[in-house]
C-alpha positions as a printed NumPy array, in Angstrom:
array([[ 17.048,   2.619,  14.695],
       [ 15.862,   1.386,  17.977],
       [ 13.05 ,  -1.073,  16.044],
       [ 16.276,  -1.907,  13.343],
       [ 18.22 ,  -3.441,  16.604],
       [ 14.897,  -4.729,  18.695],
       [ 14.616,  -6.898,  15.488],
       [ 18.041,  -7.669,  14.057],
       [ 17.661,  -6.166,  11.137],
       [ 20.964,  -5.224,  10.692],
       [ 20.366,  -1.316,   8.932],
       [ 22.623,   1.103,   8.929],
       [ 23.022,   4.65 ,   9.471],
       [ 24.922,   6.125,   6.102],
       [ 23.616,   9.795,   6.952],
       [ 27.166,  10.96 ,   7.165],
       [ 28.707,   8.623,   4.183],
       [ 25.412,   8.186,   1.563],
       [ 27.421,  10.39 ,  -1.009],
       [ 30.413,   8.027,  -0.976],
       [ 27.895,   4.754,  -1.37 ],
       [ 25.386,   5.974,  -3.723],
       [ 26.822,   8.659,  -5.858],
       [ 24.548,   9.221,  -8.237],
       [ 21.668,   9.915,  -5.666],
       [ 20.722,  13.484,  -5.182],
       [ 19.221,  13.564,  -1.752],
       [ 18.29 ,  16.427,   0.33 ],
       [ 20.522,  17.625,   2.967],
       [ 19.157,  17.529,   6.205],
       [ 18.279,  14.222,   4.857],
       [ 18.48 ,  11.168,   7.602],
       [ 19.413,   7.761,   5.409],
       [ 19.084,   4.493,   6.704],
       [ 19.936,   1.608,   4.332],
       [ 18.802,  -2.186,   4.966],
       [ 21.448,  -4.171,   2.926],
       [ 21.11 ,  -7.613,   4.612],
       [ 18.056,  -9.157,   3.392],
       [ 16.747,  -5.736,   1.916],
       [ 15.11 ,  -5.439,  -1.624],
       [ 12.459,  -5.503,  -3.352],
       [  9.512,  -8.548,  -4.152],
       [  8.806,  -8.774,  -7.636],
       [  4.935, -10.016,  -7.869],
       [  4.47 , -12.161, -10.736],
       [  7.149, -14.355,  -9.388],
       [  5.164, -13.888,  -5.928],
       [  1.867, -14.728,  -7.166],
       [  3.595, -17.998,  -9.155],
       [  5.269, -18.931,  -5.897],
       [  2.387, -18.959,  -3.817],
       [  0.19 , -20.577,  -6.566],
       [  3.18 , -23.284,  -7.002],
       [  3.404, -24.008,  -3.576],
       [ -1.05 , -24.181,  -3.088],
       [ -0.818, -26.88 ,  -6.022],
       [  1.96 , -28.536,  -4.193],
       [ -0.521, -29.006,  -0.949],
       [ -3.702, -30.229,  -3.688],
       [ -4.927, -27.021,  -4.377],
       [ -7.249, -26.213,  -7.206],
       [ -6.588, -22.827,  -8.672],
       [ -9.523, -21.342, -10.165],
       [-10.251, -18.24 , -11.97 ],
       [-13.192, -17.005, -11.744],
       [-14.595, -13.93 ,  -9.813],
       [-17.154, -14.424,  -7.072],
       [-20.286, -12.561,  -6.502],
       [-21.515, -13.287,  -3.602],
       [-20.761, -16.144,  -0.475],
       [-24.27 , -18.296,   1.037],
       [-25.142, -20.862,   3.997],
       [-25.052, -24.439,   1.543],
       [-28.493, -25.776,   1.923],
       [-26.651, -29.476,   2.063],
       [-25.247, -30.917,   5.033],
       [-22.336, -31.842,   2.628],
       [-20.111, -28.582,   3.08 ],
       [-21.283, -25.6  ,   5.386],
       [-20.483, -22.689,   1.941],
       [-21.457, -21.897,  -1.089],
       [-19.392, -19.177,  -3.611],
       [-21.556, -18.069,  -6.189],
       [-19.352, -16.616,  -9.089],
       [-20.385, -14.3  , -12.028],
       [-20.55 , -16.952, -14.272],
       [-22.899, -18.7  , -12.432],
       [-20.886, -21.77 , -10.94 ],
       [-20.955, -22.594,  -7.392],
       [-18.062, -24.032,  -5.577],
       [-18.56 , -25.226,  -2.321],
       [-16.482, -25.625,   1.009],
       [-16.447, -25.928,   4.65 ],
       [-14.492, -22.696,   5.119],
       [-14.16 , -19.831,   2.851],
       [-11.372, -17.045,   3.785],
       [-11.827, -13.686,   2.191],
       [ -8.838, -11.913,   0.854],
       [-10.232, -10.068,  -1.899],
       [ -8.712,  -6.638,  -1.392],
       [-10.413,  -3.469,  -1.823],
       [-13.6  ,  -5.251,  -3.995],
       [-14.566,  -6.772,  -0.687],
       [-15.9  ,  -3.288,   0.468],
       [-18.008,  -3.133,  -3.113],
       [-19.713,  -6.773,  -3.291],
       [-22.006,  -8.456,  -1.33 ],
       [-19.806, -11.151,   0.042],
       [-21.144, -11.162,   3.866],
       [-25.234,  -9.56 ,   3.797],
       [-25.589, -13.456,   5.209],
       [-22.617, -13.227,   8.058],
       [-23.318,  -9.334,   8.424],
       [-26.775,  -8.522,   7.295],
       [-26.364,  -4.608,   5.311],
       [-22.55 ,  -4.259,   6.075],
       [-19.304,  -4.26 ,   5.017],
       [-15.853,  -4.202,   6.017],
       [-14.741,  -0.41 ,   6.771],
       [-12.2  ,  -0.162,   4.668],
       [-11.269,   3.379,   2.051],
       [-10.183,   2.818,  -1.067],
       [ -7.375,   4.735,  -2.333],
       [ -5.889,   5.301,  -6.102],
       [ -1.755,   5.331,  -6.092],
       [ -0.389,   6.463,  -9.964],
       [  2.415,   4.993, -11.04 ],
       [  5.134,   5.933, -13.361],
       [  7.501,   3.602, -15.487],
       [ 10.415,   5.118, -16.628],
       [ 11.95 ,   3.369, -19.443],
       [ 15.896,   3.16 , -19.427],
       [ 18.262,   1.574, -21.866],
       [ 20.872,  -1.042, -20.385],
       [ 23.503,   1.21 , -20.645],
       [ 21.584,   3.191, -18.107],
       [ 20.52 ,   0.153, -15.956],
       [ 24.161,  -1.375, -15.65 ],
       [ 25.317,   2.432, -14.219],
       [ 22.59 ,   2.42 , -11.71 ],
       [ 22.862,  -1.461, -10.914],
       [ 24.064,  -0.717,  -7.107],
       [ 20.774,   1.314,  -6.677],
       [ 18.399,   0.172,  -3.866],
       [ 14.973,   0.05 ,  -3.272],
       [ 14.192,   3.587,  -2.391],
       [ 11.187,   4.943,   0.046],
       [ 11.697,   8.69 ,   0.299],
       [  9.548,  10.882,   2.708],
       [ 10.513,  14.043,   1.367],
       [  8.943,  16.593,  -0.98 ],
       [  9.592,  18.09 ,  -4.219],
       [  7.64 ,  20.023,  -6.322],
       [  4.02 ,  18.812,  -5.711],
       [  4.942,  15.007,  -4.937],
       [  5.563,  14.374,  -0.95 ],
       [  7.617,  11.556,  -1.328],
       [  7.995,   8.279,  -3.266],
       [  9.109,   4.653,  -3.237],
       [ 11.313,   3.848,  -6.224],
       [ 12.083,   0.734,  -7.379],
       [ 15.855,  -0.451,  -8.952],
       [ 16.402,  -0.781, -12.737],
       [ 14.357,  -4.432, -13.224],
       [ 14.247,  -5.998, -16.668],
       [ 10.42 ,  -6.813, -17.627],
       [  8.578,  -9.474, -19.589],
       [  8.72 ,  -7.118, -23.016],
       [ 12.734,  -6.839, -22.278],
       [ 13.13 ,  -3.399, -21.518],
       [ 14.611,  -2.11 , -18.404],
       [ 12.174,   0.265, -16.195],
       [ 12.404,   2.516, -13.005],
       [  9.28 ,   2.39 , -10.805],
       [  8.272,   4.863,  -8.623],
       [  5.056,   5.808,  -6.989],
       [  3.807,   8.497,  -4.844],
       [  2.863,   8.936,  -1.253],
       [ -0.512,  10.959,  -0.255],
       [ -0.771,  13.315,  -2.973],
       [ -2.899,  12.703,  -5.815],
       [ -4.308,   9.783,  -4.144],
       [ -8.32 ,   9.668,  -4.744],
       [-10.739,   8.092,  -2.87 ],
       [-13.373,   5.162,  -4.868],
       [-16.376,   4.188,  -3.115],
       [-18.209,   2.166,  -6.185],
       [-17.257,  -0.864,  -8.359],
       [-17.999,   0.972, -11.03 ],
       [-15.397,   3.743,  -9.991],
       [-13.112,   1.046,  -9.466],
       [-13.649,  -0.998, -13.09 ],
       [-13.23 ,   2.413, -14.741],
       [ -9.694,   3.62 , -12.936],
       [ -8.61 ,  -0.11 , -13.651],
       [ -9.391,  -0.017, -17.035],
       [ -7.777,   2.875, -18.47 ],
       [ -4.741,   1.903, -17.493],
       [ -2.654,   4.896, -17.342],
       [ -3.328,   6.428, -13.753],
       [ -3.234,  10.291, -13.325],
       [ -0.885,  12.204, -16.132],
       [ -0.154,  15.114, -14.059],
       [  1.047,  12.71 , -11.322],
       [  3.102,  10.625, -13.937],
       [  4.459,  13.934, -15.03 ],
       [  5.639,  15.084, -11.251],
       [  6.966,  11.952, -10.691],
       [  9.242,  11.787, -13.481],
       [ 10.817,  15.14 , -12.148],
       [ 10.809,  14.537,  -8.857],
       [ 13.152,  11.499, -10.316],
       [ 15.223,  13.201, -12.679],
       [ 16.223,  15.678,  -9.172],
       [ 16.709,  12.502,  -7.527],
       [ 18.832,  11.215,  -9.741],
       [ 20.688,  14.225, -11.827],
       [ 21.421,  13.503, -15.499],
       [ 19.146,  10.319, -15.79 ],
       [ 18.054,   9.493, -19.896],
       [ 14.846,   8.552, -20.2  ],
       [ 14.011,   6.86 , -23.514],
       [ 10.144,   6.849, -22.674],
       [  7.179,   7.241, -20.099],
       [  4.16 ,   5.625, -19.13 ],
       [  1.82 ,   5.182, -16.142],
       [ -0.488,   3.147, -14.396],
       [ -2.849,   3.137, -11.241],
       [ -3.587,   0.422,  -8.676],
       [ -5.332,   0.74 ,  -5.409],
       [ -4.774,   0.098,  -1.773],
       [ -7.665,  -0.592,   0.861],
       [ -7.197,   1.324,   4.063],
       [ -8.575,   0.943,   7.752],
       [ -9.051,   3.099,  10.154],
       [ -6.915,   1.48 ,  12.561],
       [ -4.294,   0.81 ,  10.113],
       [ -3.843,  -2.384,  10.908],
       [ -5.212,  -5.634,   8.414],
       [ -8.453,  -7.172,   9.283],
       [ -7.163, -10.793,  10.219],
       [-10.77 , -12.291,  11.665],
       [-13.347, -14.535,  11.883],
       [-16.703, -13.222,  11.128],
       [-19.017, -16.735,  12.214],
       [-17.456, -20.407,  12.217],
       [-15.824, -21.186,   9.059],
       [-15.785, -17.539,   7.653],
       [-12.665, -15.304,   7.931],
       [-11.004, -12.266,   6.514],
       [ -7.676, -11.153,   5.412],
       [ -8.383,  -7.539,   4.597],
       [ -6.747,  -4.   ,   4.444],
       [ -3.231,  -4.533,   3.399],
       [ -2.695,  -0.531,   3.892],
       [ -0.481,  -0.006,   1.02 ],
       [  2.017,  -2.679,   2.571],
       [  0.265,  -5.847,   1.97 ],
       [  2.789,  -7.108,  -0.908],
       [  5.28 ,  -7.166,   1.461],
       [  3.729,  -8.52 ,   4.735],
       [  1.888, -10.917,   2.317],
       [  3.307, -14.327,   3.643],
       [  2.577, -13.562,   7.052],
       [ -0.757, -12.428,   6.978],
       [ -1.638, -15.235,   4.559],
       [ -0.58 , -17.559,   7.507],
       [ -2.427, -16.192,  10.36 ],
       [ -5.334, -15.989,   8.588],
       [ -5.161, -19.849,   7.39 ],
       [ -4.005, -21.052,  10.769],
       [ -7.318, -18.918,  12.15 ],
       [-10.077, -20.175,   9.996],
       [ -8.706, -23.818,   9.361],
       [ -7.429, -24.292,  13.21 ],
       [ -8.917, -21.342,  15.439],
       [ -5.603, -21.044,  16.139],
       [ -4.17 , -17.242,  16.712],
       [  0.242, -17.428,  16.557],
       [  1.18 , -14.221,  16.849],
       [  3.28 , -11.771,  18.98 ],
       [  0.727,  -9.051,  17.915],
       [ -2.63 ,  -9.113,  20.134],
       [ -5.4  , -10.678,  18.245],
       [ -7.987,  -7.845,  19.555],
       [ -5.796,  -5.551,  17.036],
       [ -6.719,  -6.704,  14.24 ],
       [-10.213,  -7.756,  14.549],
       [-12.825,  -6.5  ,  11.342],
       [-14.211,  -3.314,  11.438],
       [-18.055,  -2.829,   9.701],
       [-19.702,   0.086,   8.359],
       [-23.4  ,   0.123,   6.746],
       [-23.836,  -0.934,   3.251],
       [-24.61 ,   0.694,   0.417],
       [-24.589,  -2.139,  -1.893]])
């Protein structure tokens, strides 16, 4: 509470009175409950990514998808970069900022910035489960917030759980995922292709998340389950890499599992840094400078 009012966020203790606002949760006891309902929520990331790409085309930007292999010194006194993609094209630029998540760990985007390393950063598998819920069932449970629980049951030590939200194929789901448990570590891009492509994340996690929901909210009708998996980078500091490597080369790296959310921000300070050499910030530039590790691409 002392960060809530150093920051105005304007959260509220409902320990004693969570029962009367949110009867339908089934929370534990002891439990301490602080609820955010002034500019609380949740982000929902396809109309994120469309915003951001919307308002990059609105400032000339030229969206282009295609995945890089590897970053080089241009040979031309034209532009100072070249991006090499998989497909063999070559764009080139005057700065290039990398914000390619955990894959810039597994490619050789900087062996000509930072001969044999890479950015320190541990990759880490989150399951996730989708509960699907009929409307009935999302109109009862409209009032529900955006959930992050750091409490145990069964073998899952907590979760973040997401409101009733209608998707593209017009069902209503519940999201939840998981906090430490069942997270595994990747450490090759073939590791990382293979848990992306099956699409389904761990069962047995998907299974103990759907009970540790159905305690958390008693009497709940599922009409079907499925999971997925996605993966957070991590540092060792835990704080995002927001640096420049040489002139014209910067980083946006290690969102930590909350890089959704602090996306806007981060985006900022690492534009206004490689474009201006500006830093705008509160938070000391030192803490967030990139940590490297040897390679073994």
């Amino acid at each position: 509470m002392e960060v809530n009012q150093k920051c105005g966020f304007e959260a509220q203790d409902i320990t004693n009175s969570w029962k009367n606002i949110f009867p339908f949760l089934h929370l534990p006891d002891n439990a301490s409950v602080v609820w955010q309902n002034v500019n609380g929520g949740h982000i929902n990331p396809r109309n994120l990514v469309t915003a951001h790409q919307t308002a990059a085309q609105m400032c000339d930007a030229q969206i282009l998808h295609k995945i890089v292999s590897t970053v080089l010194p241009s040979k031309c006194d034209t532009h100072k970069w070249d991006v090499v993609t998989e497909c063999g094209s070559v764009l080139q630029g005057h700065r290039v900022l990398v914000a390619a998540g955990g894959f810039a760990a597994l490619k050789p985007l900087f062996h000509h910035v930072a001969p044999q390393m890479v950015p320190d950063l541990e990759l880490r598998t989150q399951t996730i489960s989708y509960l699907c819920i009929s409307a009935e069932e999302a109109q009862r449970l409209k009032l529900m917030p955006s959930l992050i629980i750091n409490a145990p049951h069964g073998n899952i030590d907590g979760v973040y759980v997401l409101p009733p939200i209608k998707y593209p194929d017009g069902n209503w789901y519940l999201k939840l995922g998981h906090g430490r448990a069942y997270e595994e570590r990747k450490t090759t891009l073939c590791e990382v292709r293979e848990w992306y492509i099956q699409q389904s994340g761990l069962p047995e996690c998907v299974d103990e998340l759907v009970k540790y929901f159905c305690h958390l909210l008693p009497g709940l009708t599922v009409e079907k389950v499925s999971g997925d998996g996605c993966l957070t980078s991590h540092t060792p500091t835990s704080y995002p890499y927001i640096d420049t490597v040489t002139d014209g080369f910067g980083v946006a790296l290690g969102g930590n599992g909350c890089a959704a959310k602090a996306c806007d921000e981060v985006g900022r300070l690492a534009a206004r840094l490689v474009v201006l050499g500006e830093w705008e910030s509160e938070v000391p530039k030192e803490c967030l400078k990139i940590i490297w590790k040897p390679s073994q691409l």
